[in-house]
Short mmCIF file of the C-alpha atoms (twelve columns), coordinates in Angstrom:
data_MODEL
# 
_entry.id   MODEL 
# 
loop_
_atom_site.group_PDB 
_atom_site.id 
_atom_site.type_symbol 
_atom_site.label_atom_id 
_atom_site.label_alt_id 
_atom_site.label_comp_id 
_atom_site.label_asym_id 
_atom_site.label_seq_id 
_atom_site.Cartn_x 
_atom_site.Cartn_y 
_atom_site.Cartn_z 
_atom_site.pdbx_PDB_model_num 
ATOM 1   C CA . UNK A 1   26.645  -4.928  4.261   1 
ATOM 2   C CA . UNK A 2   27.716  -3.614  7.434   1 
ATOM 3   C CA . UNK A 3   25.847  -4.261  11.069  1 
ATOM 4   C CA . UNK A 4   23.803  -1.759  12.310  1 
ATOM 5   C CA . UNK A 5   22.321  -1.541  15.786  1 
ATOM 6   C CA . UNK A 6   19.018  0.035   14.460  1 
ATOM 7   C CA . UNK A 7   15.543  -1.058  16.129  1 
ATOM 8   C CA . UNK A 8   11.946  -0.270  14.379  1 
ATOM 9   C CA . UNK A 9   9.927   1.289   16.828  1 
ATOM 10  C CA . UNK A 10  6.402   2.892   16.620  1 
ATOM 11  C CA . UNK A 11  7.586   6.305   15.222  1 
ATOM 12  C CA . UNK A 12  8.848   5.000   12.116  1 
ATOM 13  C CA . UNK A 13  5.335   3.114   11.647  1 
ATOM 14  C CA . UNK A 14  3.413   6.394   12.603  1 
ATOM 15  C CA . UNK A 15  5.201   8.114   9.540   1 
ATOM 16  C CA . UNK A 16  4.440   5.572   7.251   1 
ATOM 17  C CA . UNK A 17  0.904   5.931   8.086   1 
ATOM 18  C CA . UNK A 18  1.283   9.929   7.616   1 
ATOM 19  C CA . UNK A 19  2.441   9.399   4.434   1 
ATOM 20  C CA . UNK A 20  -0.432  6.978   3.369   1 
ATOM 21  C CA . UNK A 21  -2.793  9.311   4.701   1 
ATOM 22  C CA . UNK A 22  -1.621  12.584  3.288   1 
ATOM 23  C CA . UNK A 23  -1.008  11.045  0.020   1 
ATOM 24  C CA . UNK A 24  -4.588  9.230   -0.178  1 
ATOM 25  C CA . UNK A 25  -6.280  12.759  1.453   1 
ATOM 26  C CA . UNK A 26  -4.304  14.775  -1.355  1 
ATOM 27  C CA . UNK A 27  -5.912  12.241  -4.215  1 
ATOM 28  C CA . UNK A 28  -9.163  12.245  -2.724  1 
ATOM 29  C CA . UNK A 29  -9.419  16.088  -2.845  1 
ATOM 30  C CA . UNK A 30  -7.680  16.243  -5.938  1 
ATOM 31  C CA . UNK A 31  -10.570 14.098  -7.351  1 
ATOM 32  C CA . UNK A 32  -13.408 16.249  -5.525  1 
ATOM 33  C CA . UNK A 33  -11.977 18.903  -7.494  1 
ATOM 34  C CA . UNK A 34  -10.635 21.890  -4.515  1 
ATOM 35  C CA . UNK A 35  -9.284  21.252  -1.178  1 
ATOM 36  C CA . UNK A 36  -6.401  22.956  0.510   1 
ATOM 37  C CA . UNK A 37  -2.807  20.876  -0.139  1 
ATOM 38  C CA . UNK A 38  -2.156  18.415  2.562   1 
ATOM 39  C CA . UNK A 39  1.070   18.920  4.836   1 
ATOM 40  C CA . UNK A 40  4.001   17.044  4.340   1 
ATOM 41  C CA . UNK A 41  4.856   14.846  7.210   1 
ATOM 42  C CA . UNK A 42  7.615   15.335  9.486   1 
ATOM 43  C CA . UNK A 43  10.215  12.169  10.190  1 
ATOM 44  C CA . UNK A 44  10.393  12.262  14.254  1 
ATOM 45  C CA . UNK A 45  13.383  9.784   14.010  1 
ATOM 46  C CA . UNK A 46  16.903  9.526   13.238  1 
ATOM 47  C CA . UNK A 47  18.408  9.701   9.775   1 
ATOM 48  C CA . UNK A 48  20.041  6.785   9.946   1 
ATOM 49  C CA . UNK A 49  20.827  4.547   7.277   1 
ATOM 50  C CA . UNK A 50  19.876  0.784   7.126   1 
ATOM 51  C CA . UNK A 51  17.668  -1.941  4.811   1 
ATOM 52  C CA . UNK A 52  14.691  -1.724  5.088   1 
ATOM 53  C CA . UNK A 53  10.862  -2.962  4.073   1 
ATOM 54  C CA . UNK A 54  7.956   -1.724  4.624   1 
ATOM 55  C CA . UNK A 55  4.722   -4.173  4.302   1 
ATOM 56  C CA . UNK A 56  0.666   -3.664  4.367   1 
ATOM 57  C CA . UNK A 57  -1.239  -6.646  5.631   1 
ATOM 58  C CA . UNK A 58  -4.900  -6.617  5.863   1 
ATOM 59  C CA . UNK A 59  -8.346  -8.691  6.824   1 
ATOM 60  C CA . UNK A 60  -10.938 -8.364  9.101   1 
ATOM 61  C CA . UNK A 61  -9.180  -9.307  11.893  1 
ATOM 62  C CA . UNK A 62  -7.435  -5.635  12.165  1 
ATOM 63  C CA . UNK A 63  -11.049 -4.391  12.696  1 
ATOM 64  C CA . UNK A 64  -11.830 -7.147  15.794  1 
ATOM 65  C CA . UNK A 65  -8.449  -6.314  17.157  1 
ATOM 66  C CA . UNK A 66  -8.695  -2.392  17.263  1 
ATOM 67  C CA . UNK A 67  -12.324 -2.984  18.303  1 
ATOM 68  C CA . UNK A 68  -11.599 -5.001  21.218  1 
ATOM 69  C CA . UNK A 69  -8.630  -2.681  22.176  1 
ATOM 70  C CA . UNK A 70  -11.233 0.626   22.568  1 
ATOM 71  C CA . UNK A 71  -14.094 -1.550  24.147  1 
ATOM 72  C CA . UNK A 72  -10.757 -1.735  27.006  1 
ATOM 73  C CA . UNK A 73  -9.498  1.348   27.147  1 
ATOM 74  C CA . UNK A 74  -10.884 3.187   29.927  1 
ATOM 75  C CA . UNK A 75  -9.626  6.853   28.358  1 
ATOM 76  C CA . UNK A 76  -11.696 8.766   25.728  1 
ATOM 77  C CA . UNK A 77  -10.516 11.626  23.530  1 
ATOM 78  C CA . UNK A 78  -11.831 13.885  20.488  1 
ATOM 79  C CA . UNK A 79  -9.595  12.863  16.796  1 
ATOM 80  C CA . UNK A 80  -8.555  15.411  15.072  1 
ATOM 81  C CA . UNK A 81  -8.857  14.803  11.202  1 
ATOM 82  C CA . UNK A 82  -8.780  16.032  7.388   1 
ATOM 83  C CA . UNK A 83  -12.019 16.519  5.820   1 
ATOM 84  C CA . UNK A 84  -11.436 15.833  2.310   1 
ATOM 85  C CA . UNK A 85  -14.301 17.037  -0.501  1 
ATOM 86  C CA . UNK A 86  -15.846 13.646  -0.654  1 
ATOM 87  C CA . UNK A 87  -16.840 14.056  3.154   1 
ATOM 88  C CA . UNK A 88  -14.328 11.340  4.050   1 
ATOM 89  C CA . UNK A 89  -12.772 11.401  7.318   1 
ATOM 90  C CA . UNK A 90  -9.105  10.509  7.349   1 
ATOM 91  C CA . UNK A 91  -7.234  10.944  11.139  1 
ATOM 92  C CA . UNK A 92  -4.792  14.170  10.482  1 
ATOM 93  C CA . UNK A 93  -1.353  13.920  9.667   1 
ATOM 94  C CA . UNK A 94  -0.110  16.021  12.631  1 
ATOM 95  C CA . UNK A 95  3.410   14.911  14.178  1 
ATOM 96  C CA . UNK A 96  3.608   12.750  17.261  1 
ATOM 97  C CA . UNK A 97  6.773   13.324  18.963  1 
ATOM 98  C CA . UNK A 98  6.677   11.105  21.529  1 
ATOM 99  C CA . UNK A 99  3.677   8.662   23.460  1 
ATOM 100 C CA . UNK A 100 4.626   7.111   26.822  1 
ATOM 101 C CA . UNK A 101 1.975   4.472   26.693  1 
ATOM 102 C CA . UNK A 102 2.487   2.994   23.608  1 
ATOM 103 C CA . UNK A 103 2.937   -0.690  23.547  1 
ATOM 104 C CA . UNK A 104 4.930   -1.692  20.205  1 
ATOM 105 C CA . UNK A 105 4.138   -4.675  18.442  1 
ATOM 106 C CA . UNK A 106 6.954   -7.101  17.108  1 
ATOM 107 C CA . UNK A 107 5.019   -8.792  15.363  1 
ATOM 108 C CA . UNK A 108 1.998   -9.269  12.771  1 
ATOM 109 C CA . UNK A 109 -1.800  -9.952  13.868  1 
ATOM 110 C CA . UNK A 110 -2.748  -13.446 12.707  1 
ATOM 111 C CA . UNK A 111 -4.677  -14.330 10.569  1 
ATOM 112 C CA . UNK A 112 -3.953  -11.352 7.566   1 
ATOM 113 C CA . UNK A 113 -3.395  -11.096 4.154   1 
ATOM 114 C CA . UNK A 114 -0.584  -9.501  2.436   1 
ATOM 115 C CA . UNK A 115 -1.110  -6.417  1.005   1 
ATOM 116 C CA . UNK A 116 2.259   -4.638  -0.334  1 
ATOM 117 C CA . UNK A 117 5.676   -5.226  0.532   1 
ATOM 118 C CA . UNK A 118 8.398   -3.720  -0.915  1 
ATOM 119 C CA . UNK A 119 11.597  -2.807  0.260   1 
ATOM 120 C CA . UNK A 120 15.715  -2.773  -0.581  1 
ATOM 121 C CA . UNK A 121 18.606  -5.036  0.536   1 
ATOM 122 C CA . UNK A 122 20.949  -1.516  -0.228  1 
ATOM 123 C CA . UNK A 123 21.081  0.853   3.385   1 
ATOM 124 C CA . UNK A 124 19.518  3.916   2.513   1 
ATOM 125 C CA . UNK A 125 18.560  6.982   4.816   1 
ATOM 126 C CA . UNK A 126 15.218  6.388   6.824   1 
ATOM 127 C CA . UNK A 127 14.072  9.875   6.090   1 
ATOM 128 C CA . UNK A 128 13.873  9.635   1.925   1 
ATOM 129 C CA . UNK A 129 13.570  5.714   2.140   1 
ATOM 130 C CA . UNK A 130 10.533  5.145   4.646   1 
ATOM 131 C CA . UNK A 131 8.383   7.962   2.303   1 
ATOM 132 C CA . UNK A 132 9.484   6.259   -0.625  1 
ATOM 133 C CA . UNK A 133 8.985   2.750   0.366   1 
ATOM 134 C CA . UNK A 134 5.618   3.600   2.200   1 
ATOM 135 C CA . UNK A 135 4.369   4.857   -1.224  1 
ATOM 136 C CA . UNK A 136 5.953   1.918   -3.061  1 
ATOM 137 C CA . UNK A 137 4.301   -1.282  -1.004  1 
ATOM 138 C CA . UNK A 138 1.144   0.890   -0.468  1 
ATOM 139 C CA . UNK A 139 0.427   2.059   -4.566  1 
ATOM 140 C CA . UNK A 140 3.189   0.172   -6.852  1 
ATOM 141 C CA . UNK A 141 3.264   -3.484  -5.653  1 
ATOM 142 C CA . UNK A 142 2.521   -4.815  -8.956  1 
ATOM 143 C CA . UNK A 143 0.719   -8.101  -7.639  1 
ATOM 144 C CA . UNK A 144 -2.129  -5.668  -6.096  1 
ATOM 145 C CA . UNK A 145 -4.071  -3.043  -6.845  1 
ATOM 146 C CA . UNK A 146 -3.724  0.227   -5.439  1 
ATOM 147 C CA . UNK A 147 -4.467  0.643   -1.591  1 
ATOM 148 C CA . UNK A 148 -7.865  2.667   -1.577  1 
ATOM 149 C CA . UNK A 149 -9.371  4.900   1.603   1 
ATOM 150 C CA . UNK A 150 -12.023 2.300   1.993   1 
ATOM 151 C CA . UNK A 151 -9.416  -0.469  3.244   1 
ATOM 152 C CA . UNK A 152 -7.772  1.821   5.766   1 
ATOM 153 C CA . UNK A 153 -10.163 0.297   8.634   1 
ATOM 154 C CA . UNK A 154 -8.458  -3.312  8.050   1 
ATOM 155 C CA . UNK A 155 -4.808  -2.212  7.462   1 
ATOM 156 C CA . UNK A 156 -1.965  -3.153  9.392   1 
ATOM 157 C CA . UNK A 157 1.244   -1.361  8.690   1 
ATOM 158 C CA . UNK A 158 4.467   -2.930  9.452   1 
ATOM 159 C CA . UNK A 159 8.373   -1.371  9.533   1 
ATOM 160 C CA . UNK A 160 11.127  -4.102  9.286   1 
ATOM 161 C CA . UNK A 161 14.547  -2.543  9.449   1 
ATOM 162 C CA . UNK A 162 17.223  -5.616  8.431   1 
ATOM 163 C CA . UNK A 163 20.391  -6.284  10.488  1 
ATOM 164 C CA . UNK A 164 23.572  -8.897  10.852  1 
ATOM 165 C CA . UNK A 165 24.170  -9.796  7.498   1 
ATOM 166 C CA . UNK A 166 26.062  -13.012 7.146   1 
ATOM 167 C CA . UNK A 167 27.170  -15.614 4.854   1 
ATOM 168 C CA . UNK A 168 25.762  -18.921 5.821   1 
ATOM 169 C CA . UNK A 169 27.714  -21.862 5.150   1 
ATOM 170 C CA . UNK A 170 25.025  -24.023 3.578   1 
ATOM 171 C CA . UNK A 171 21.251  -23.298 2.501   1 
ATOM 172 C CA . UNK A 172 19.966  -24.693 5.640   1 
ATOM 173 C CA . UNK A 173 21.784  -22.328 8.059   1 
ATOM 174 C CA . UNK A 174 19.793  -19.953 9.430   1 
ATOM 175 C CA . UNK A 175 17.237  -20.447 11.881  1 
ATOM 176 C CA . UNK A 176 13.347  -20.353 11.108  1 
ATOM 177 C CA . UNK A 177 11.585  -17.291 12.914  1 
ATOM 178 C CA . UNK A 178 14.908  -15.404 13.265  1 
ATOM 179 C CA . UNK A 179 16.452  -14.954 10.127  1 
ATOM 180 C CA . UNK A 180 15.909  -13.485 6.718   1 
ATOM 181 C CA . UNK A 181 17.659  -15.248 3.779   1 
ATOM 182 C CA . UNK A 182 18.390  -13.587 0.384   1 
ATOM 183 C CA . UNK A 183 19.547  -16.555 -2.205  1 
ATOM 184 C CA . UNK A 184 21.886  -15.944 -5.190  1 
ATOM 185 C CA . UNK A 185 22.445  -18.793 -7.696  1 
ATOM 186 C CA . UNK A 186 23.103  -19.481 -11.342 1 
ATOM 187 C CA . UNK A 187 21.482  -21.532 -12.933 1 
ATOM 188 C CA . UNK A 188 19.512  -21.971 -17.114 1 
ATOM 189 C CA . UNK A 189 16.578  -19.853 -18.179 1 
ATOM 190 C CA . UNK A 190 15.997  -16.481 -18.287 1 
ATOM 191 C CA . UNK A 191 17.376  -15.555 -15.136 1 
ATOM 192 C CA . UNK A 192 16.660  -11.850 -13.984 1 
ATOM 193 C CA . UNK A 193 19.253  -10.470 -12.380 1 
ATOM 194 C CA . UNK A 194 22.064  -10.239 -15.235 1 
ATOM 195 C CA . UNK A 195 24.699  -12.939 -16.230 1 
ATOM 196 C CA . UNK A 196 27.644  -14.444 -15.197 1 
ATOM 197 C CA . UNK A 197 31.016  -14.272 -17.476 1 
ATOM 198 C CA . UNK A 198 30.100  -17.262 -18.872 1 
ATOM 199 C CA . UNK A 199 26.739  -15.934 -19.715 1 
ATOM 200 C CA . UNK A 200 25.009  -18.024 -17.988 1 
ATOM 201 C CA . UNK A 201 21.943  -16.713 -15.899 1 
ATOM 202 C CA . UNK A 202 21.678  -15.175 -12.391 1 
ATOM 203 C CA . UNK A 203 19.200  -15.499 -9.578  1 
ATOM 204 C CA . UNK A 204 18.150  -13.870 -6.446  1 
ATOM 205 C CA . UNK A 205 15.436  -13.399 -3.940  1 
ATOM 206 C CA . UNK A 206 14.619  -12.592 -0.572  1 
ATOM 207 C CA . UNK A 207 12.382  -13.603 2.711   1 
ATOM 208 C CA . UNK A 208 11.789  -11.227 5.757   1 
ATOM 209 C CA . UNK A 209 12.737  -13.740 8.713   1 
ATOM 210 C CA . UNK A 210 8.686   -13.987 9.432   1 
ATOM 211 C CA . UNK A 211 7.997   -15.702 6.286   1 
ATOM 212 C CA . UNK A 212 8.774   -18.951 6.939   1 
ATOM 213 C CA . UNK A 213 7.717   -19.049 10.269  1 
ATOM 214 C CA . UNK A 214 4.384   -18.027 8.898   1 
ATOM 215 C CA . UNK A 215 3.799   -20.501 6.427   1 
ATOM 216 C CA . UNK A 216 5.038   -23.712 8.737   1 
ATOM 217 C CA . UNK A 217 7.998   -24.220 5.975   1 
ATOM 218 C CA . UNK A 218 11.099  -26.165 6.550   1 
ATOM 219 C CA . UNK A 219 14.446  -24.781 5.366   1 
ATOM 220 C CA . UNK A 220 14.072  -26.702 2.116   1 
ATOM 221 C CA . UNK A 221 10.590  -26.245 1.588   1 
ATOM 222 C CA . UNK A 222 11.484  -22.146 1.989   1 
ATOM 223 C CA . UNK A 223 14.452  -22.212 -0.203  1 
ATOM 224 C CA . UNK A 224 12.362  -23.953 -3.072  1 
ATOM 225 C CA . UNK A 225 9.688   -21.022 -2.877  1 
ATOM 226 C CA . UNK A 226 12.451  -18.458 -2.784  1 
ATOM 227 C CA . UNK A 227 13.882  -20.290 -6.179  1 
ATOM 228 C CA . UNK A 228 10.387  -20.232 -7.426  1 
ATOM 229 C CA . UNK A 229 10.267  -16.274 -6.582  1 
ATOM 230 C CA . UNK A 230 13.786  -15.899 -8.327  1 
ATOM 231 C CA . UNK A 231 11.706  -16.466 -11.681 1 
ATOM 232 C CA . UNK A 232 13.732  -20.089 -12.087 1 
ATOM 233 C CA . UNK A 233 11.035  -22.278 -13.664 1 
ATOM 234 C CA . UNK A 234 13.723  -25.432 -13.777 1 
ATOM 235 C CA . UNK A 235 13.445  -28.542 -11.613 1 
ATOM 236 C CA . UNK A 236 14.607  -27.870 -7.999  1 
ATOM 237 C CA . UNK A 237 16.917  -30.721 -7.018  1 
ATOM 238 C CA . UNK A 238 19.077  -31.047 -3.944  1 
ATOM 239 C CA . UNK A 239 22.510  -30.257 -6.660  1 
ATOM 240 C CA . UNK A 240 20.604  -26.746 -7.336  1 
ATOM 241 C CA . UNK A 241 20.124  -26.070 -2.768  1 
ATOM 242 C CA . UNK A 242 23.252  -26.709 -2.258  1 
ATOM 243 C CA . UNK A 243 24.666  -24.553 -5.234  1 
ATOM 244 C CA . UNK A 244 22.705  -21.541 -3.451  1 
ATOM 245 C CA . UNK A 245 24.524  -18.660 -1.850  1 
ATOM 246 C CA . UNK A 246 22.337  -17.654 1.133   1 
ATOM 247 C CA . UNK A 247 23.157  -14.681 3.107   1 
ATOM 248 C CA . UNK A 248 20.915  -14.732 6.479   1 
ATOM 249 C CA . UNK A 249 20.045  -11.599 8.880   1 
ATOM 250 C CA . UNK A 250 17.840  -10.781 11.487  1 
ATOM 251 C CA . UNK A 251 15.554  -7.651  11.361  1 
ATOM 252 C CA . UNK A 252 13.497  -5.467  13.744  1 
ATOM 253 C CA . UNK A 253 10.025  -4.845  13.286  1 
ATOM 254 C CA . UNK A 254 7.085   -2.714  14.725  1 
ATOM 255 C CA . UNK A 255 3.732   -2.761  13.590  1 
ATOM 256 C CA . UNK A 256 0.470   -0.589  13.877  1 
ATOM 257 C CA . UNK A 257 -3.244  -1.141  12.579  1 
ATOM 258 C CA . UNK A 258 -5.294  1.827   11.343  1 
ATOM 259 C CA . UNK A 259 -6.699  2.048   14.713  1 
ATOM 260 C CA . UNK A 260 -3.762  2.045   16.950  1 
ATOM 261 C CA . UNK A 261 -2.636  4.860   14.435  1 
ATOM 262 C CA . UNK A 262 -5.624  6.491   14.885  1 
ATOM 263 C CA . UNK A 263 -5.411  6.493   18.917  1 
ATOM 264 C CA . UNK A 264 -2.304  7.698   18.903  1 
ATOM 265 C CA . UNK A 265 -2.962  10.676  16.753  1 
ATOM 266 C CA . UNK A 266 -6.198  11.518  18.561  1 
ATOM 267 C CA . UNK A 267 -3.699  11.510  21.644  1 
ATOM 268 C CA . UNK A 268 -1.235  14.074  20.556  1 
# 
């Protein structure tokens, strides 16, 4: 994989809210039964292609934060929004080009839940992949249900675009809170990701470089989960770590709540 120098910023969040709202405002109408067609957003970045997740967090601390940011903002403006036939209120999908004030965050509120997160390890073209991937974390994560209009209020939204691939040279060389790791190994069972020549089963699995940082893991304690998520249901010894391939990379990341979506929509 080649290195890209590609940062996340808040435009590529704002779309991936668009999306989320035009395809939940299209659904909810659907289901009311009439309802004009909602407008496709409009990608206000450049087509470039890289990795790339896209992840949905979500608790009640979203709410407190966006809360506390309009009790301090000293500006007030009129939202503009889609009235879908349930009498829901969803902020419009209109395009924001551009917003000198907006602060972007690089990293997640604390104290959230994961909600979705899917994403590829292959470069693909932000313009196709960010829809796709938006739709993908937010509706086909199969260890949730569907994201629903009633959690918008507690969502945060979060763009990771994945950079400087490299081998490492063992499976404790990368640094915590930098780097991502994907792991390859073979190993028996039922592995998932095909077979070797010898027919003997293949593994691999990936953390975004916040993970670990997140859960207070060591470098062993991460590269056991990440076997675990592989599907191997073997014992983990230290013969099996040090078998493990692990390519580490960095990625950069912007995030957006409902609310700072919100704001900047009512804004444009």
């Amino acid at each position: 994989m080649s290195v890209l120098d590609v940062s996340a910023s808040f435009t590529h969040v704002l779309f991936c809210w668009d999306v989320l709202v035009a395809h939940l405002s299209e659904s909810e109408s659907a289901s009311a039964g009439g309802g004009a067609p909602t407008s496709v957003p409009t990608a206000m970045f450049d087509d470039v292609s890289c990795p790339l997740f896209v992840t949905w967090m979500k608790g009640p601390a979203v709410r407190a934060y966006d809360d506390d940011k309009k009790k301090k903002s000293s500006s007030s403006s009129s939202s503009t929004s889609n009235s879908n036939g349930n009498g829901r209120q969803l902020v419009g999908n209109g395009n924001v080009a551009h917003h000198h004030q907006v602060v972007s965050r690089t990293q997640h509120l604390p104290g959230l839940n994961l909600r979705g997160c899917i994403g590829t390890l292959e470069p693909r073209n932000l313009h196709t992949a960010l829809r796709d991937y938006t739709l993908n974390s937010a509706f086909r994560d199969s260890r949730f249900a569907p994201i629903s209009v009633d959690e918008m209020e507690q969502l945060e939204c979060t763009v990771s675009l994945l950079t400087n691939f490299e081998v490492a040279d063992t499976y404790d060389d990368w640094t915590i809170g930098t780097h991502g790791i994907i792991i390859e190994f073979v190993g028996d069972g039922l592995g998932r990701h095909g077979r070797r020549g010898d027919g003997r089963p293949m593994y691999s699995a990936t953390y975004l470089p916040e993970i670990a940082s997140r859960q207070g893991w060591t470098h062993r304690q991460t590269i056991d989960s990440l076997v675990l998520k592989a599907g191997y249901r073997m014992r983990v010894d230290d013969a099996l770590r040090k078998s493990v391939r692990v390519t580490r990379y960095q990625s950069s990341l912007c995030s957006l709540t409902y609310g700072e979506y919100a704001a900047l929509k009512a804004n444009s």
